[in-house]
C-alpha positions as CSV (number, residue, x, y, z in Angstrom):
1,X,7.7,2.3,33.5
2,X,8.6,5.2,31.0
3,X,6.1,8.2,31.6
4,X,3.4,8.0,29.1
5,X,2.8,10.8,26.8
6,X,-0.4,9.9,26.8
7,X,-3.5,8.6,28.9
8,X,-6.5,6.3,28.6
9,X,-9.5,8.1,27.3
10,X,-7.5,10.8,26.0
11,X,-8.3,12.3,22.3
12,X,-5.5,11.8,20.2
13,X,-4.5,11.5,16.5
14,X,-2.5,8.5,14.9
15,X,-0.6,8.2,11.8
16,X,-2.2,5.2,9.9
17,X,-0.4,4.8,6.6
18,X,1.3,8.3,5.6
19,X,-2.2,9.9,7.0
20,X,-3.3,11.2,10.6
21,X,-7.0,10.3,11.8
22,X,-8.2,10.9,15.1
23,X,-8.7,8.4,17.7
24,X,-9.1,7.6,21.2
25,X,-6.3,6.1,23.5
26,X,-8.3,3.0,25.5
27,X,-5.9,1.5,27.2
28,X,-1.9,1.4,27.9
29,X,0.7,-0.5,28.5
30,X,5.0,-0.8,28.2
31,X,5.8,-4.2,26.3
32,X,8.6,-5.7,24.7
33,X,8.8,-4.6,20.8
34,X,6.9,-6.6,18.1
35,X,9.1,-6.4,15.0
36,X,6.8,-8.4,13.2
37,X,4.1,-5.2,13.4
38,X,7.2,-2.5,13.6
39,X,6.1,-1.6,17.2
40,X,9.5,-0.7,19.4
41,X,9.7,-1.8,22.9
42,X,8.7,0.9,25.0
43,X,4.9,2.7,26.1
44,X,2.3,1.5,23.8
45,X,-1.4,2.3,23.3
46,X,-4.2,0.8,22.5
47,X,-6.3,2.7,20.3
48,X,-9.9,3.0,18.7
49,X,-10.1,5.2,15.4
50,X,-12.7,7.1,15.5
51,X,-15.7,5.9,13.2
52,X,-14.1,3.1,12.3
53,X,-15.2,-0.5,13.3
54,X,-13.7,-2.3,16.7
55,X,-11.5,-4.7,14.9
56,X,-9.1,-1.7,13.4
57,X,-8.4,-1.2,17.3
58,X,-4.5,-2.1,17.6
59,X,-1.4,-1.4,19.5
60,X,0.3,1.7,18.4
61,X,3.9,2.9,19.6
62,X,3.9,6.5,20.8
63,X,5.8,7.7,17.8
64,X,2.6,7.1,16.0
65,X,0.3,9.9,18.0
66,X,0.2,13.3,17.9
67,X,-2.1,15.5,20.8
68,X,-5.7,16.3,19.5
69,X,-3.9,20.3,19.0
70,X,-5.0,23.0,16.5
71,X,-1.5,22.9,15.2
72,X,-1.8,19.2,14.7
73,X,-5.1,19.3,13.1
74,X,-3.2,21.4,10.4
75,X,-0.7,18.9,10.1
76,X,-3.8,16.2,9.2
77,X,-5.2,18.4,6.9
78,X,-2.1,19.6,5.3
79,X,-1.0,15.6,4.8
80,X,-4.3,14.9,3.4
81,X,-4.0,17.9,0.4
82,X,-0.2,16.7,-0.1
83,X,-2.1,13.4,-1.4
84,X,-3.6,15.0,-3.7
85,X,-1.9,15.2,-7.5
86,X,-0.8,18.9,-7.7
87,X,-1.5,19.3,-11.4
88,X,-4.8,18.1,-13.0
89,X,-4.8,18.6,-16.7
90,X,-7.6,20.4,-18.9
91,X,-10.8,18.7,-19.2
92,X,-10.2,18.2,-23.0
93,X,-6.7,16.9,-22.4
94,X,-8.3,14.3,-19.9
95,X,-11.3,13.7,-22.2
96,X,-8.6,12.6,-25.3
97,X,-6.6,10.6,-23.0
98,X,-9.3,8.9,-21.9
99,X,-10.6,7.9,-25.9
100,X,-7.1,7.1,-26.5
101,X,-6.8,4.6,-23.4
102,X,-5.8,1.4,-24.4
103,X,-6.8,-0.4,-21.0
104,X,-8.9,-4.1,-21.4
105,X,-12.3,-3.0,-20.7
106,X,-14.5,-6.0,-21.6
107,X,-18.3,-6.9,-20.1
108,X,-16.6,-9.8,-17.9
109,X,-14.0,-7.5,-16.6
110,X,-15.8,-4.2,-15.9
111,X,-16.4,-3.2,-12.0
112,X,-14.7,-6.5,-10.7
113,X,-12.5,-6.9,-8.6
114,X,-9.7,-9.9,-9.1
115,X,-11.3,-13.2,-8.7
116,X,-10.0,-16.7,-7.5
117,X,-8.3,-18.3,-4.7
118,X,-5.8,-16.2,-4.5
119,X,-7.8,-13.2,-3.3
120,X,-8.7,-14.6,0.2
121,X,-5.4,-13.5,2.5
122,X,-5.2,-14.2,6.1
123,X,-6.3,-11.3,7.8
124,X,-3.0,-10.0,8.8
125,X,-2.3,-9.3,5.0
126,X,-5.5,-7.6,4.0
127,X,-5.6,-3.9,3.3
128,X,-9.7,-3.7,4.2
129,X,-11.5,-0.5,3.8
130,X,-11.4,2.2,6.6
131,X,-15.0,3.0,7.9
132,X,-16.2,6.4,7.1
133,X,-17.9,8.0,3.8
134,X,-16.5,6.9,0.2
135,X,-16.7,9.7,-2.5
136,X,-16.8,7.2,-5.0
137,X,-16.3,4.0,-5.5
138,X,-12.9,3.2,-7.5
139,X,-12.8,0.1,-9.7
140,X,-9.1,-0.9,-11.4
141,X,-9.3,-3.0,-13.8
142,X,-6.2,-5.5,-13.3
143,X,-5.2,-7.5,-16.8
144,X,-5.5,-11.0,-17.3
145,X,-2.1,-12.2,-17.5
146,X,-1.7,-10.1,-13.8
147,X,-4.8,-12.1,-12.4
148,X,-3.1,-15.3,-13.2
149,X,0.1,-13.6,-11.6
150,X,-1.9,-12.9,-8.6
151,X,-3.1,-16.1,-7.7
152,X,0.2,-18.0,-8.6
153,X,1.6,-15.7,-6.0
154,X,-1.1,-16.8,-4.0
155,X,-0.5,-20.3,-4.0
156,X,3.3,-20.2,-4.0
157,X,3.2,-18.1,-0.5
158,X,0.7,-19.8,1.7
159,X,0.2,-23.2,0.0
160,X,3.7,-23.8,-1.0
161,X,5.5,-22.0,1.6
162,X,7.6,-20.0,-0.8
163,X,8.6,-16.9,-0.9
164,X,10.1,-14.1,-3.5
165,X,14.1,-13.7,-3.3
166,X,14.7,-10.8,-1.7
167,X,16.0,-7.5,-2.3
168,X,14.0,-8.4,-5.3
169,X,15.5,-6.8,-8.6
170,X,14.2,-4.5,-10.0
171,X,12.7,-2.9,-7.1
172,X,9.9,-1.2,-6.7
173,X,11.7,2.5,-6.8
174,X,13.7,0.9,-10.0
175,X,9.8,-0.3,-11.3
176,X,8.4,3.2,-11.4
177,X,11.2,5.1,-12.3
178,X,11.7,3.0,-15.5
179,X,8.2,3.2,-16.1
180,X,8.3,6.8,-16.1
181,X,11.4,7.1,-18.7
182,X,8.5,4.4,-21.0
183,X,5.8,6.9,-20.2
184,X,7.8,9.7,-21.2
185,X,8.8,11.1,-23.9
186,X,9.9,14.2,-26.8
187,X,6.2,14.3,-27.0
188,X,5.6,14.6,-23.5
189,X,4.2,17.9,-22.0
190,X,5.3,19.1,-18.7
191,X,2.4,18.9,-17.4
192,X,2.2,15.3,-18.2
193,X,5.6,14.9,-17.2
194,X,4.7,16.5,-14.0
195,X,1.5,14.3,-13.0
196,X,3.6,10.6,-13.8
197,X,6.3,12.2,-11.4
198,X,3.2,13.3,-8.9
199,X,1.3,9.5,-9.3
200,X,4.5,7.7,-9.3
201,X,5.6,9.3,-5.8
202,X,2.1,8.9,-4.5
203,X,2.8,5.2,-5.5
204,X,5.9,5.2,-3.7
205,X,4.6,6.8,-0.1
206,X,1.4,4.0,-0.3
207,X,3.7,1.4,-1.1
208,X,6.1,2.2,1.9
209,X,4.1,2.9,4.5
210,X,1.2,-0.1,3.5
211,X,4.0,-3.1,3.4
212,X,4.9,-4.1,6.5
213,X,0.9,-3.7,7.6
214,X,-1.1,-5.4,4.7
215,X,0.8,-6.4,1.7
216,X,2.4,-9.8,3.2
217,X,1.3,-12.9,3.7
218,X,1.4,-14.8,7.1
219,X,4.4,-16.5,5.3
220,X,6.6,-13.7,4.7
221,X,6.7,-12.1,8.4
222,X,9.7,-13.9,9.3
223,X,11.4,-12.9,6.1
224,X,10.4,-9.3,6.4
225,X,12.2,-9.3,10.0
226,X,15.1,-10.7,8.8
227,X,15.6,-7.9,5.6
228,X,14.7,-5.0,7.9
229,X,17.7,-6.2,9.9
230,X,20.2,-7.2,7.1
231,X,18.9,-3.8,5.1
232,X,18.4,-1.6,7.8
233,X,17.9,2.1,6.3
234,X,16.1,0.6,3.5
235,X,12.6,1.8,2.8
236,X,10.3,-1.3,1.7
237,X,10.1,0.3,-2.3
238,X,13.7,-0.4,-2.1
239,X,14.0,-4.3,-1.7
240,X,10.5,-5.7,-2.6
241,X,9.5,-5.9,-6.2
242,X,7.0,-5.9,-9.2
243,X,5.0,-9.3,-7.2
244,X,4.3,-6.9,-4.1
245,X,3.8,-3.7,-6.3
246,X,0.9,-5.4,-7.7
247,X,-0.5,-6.4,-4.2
248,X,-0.8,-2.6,-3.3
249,X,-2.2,-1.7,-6.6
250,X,-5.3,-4.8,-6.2
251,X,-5.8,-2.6,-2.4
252,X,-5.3,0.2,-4.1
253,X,-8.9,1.3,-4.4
254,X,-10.3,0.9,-1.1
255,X,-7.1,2.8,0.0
256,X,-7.5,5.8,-1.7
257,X,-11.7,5.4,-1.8
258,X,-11.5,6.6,1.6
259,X,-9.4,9.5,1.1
260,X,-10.2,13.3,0.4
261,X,-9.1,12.9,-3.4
262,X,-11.3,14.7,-5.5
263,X,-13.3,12.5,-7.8
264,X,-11.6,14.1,-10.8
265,X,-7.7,13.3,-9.5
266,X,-9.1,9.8,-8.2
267,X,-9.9,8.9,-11.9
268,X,-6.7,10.7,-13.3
269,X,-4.5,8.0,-10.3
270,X,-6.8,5.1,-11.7
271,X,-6.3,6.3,-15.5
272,X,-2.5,6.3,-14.6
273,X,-2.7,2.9,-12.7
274,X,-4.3,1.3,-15.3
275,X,-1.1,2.2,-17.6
276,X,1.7,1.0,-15.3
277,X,-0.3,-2.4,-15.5
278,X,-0.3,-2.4,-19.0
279,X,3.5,-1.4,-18.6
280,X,3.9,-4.5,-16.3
281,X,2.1,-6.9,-18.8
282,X,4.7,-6.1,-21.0
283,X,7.8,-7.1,-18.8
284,X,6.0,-9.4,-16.7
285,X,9.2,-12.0,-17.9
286,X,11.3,-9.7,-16.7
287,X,10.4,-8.6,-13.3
288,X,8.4,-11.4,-12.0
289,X,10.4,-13.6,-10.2
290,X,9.4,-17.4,-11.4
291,X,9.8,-19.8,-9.4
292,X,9.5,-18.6,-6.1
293,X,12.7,-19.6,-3.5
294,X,11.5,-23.0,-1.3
295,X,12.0,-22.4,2.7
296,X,13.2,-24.3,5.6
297,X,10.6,-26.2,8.0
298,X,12.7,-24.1,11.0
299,X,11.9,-20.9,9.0
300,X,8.2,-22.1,8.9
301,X,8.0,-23.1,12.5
302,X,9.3,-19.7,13.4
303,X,7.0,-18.1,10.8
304,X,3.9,-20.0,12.7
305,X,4.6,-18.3,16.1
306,X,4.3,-14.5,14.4
């Protein structure tokens, strides 16, 4: 066995999502990799986070800790203020944004979250909320047309067995990079120009590092496996599109909820949000793929021993 870095009962922190939190090693082992969960073969460690509930204990692969150092304590808190948007504009700039916000805001909509069949996911796909205090609770109001969207995806992937084409075009990346040449123009301070670029990016790093750990269905491990090895390099906002984009943005506010966002930048990221859906109302012809690609029974079989 490989020496191990670290040992059992040992403080460490862990990288969960593009964030450090500190936890506590329980137990170790060396194992074969699990592609499925992007754990490498090698020393693994099972780890509690600390003041979270038992069932976020999981396997972690050593690249994923750090030692429980002062310098590494500077790293966490240095990741956590590189979340934050760098640029907050003027309280009266916010304030006429705000008024001039064009985001559905009816009675039946307000404070929920999206309802239907298709928001139950099996729990490998289920971004839940980390334990720990909440600043504030963060509502995003998702559009009609997208709710439908969302359960149609719903019931294409785990009833139907289908899944989206991928690399899916346009990508993610391609998404939010056209949507910032819509959002901006001659008008445009730089300010403004600034915070889309600073959102978008934040988009981006969420996106990446949430995929592969809550965004899929049971349905799509296999296929996941199978583009990480035919696109190896590939980052996951370059081959999965608008369908999945939406997935993160629906987890989006128990994601960020639990961050050290200010409450002002939290609703300048929702304000944002809610335009990119608006955006994606718009093309929703476009960039949602319709129908979904049909797979094999051998894919499925595989599928049901992830």
């Amino acid at each position: 066995m490989p020496k191990m870095e670290f040992s059992a009962n040992e403080r460490v922190l862990c990288y969960h999502g593009p964030l450090l939190y500190e936890a506590r090693v329980l137990k170790v082992k060396e194992a074969a990799s699990d592609e499925a969960r992007d754990i490498p073969k090698g020393n693994q460690y099972w780890i509690h986070y600390k003041g979270w509930k038992q069932k976020w204990d999981e396997w972690v692969s050593e690249s994923r800790l750090l030692k429980l150092t002062e310098e590494n304590l500077r790293l966490e808190r240095s990741l956590n203020e590189n979340h934050r948007v760098k640029e907050v504009p003027d309280k009266s700039t916010s304030k006429d944004a705000k008024n001039n916000d064009p985001r559905p805001t009816t009675n039946s909509d307000k404070g929920k979250k999206v309802e239907g069949r298709g928001t139950k996911r099996s729990r490998d796909s289920v971004c839940e909320p980390e334990e720990g205090p909440s600043k504030q609770p963060v509502t995003i109001v998702i559009p009609e047309p997208l709710k439908i969207q969302l359960v149609d995806d719903w019931e294409a992937v785990t009833r139907q067995n289908q899944v989206v084409s991928l690399p899916r075009t346009p990508t993610v990346k391609s998404l939010l990079e056209e949507y910032e040449r819509y959002a901006v123009d001659d008008s445009t301070t730089p300010q403004a120009k600034n915070l889309i670029k600073e959102v978008n990016a934040g988009l981006k790093v969420y996106f990446d590092k949430s995929l592969g750990y809550c965004l899929l269905y049971r349905n799509e491990r296999q296929q996941y496996i199978e583009i990480r090895k035919k696109l190896k390099g590939k980052l996951a906002s370059e081959i999965y599109g608008a369908e999945h984009l939406l997935r993160l943005i629906v987890n989006l506010p128990e994601m960020i909820s639990h961050t050290k966002m200010e409450p002002e930048i939290i609703n300048i990221v929702r304000e944002h949000v809610a335009k990119i859906l608006e955006w994606l109302v718009l093309e929703q012809s476009r960039v949602i793929q319709s129908p979904y690609a049909d797979t094999s029974t051998a894919y499925q079989k595989i599928n049901r021993t992830i």
